[in-house]
Phi, psi and omega in degrees: 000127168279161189312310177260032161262312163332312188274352171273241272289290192327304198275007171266347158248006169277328184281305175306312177326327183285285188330303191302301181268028165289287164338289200315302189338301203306319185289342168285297205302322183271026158253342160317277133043305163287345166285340210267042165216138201282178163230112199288337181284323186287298157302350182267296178335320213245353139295308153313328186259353136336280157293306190285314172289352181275320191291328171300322206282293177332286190315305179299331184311283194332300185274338154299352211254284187319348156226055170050022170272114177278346175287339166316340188275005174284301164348311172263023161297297189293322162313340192272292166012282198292313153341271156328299168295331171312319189287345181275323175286324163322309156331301174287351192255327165285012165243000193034053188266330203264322183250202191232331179275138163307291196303015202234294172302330189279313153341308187262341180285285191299346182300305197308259188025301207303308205286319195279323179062052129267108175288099194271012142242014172265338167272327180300334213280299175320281242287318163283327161326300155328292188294329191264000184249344182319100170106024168215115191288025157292290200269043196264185153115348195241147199354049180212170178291102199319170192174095195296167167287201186248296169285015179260240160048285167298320159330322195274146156298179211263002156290306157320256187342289194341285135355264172321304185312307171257030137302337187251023197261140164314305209289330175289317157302306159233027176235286183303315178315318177268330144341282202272355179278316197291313186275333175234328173277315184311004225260321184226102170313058207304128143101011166226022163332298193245035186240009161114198219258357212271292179329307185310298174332298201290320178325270178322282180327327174278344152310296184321282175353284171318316183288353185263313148242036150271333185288307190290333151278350165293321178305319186277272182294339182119172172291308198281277205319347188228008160264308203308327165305274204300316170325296155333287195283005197251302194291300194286325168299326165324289185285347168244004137312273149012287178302297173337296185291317168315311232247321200287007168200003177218107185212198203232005184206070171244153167301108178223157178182149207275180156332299191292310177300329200293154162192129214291295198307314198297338171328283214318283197274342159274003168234016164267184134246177211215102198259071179295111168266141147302150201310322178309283206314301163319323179306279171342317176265358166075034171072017177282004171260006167303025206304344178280333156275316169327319160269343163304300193246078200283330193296356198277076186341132192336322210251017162262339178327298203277047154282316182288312177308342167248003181258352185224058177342304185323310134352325195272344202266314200266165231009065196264141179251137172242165173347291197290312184305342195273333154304324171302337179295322175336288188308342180284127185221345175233137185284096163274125166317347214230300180291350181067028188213159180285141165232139166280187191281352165292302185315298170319332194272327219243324190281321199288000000 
């Protein structure tokens, strides 16, 4: 056989291969499907138990601060914690997931907002953007982590790289980056200017919110004492909100793909990963690293995901990442096209 008859075989069989998990994907979301009806009693709980330790964990830092015990700032590890899992039932509520009422969901979605300094219909909007765009390399740029080709990348001045590099920078990506998204873009409807008045509406409003007890609490504990707090837990809720999302689609045998190729389920479950936590961490993340059923199925409320993982095991395999392996994802930054897999910027430089 000759070479480039080898390689039309390879690559015809990289096309069934694609076609077969194309099938499968479909044939999951309507086994998914049955997962999808909330429990309103189970979602109210699961908002308590939530909210009161995270508003107790806060309250205690605040009143250790205020008389000058300073080990109270330990506190606001696990509050930043708790922090998180709140943004996550916000999460479930832009997917109208945590009740069976939109208007129930949408309603407990802007209260968290308040908490979270998330403006919770100007993010459900990116978010469903997101969802319906993973992994299709058209559609990149809206509530997801940018991500060049290997030739856009090259492609680029020698500013350009740059540029790109420290956006993909560790220190950028999950320290300044999650900083200026929570504290400064929410701020404003950046990249929703010109999409009519709801953004603005939900923005604001979610400021005002905010600005309504901050106000009150400065009065009551002080200025330095309620920075000293709120600070902390707002920069570590960031930032491992940031990681999450980062670890849930950019890995290394994740899903890109042009237009003409893309279909939304196989994206949907080859281009999540499935973020095998230790159990604390799950709990803390609201089952959010199933993230590969979650995007096939979103409508499936947080706390049944492992329900699916445990009536359909086959599942728990795939793309799955731990703890550990989810650190080797840093390095990765660029999609090459040609191998189908993220590479880094050495591994790019070295093909080149």
């Amino acid at each position: 056989m000759t070479r480039s008859g080898a390689a039309a075989a390879v690559r015809r069989t990289v096309d069934e291969e694609t076609a077969a998990a194309k099938t499968d994907a479909r044939a999951w979301a309507a086994v998914l499907a049955q997962y999808r009806q909330p429990d309103p009693v189970r979602s109210a709980l699961e908002i308590a138990i939530t909210a009161i330790p995270f508003a107790a964990l806060w309250a205690l830092a605040a009143f250790a601060v205020l008389h000058g015990h300073y080990w109270g700032l330990l506190l606001t590890v696990p509050a930043a914690g708790f922090l998180v899992r709140l943004f996550i039932l916000q999460h479930d509520c832009g997917h109208g997931s945590l009740f069976s009422y939109r208007g129930l969901n949408d309603w407990t979605g802007r209260i968290i907002g308040v908490f979270t300094l998330t403006p919770y219909d100007y993010w459900r909007r990116t978010h469903a953007v997101h969802h319906a765009s993973a992994g299709n390399l058209d559609r990149r740029g809206v509530g997801d982590v940018d991500t060049l080709t290997v030739r856009e990348y090259q492609a680029l001045s020698r500013w350009g790289r740059l540029g790109y590099r420290l956006y993909r920078h560790p220190l950028v990506m999950f320290g300044l980056g999650p900083a200026w998204l929570f504290i400064c873009q929410y701020r404003l409807p950046f990249g929703l200017m010109s999409a009519g008045a709801q953004p603005w509406v939900s923005t604001i409003a979610t400021n005002l919110g905010i600005a309504l007890p901050v106000v009150a609490l400065v009065w009551m504990i002080g200025l330095g004492p309620f920075l000293l707090v709120q600070v902390p837990v707002t920069l570590m809720a960031a930032s491992a909100g940031v990681w999450l999302f980062y670890i849930q689609h950019q890995f290394e045998d994740t899903h890109w793909s042009d237009q003409d190729e893309w279909t939304f389920p196989h994206a949907a479950l080859h281009g999540s990963s499935h973020y095998d936590l230790p159990v604390v961490l799950r709990w803390i993340s609201g089952n959010i690293g199933i993230h590969h059923v979650h995007h096939l199925a979103a409508k499936i409320p947080f706390y049944r995901l492992p329900e699916v993982l445990r009536d359909h095991p086959e599942l728990q395999d795939m793309s799955r990442i731990t703890l550990r392996d989810s650190f080797k994802c840093v390095k990765l930054a660029l999609w090459d096209e040609s191998a189908r897999r993220l590479v880094s910027f050495r591994e790019a430089r070295a093909a080149a």
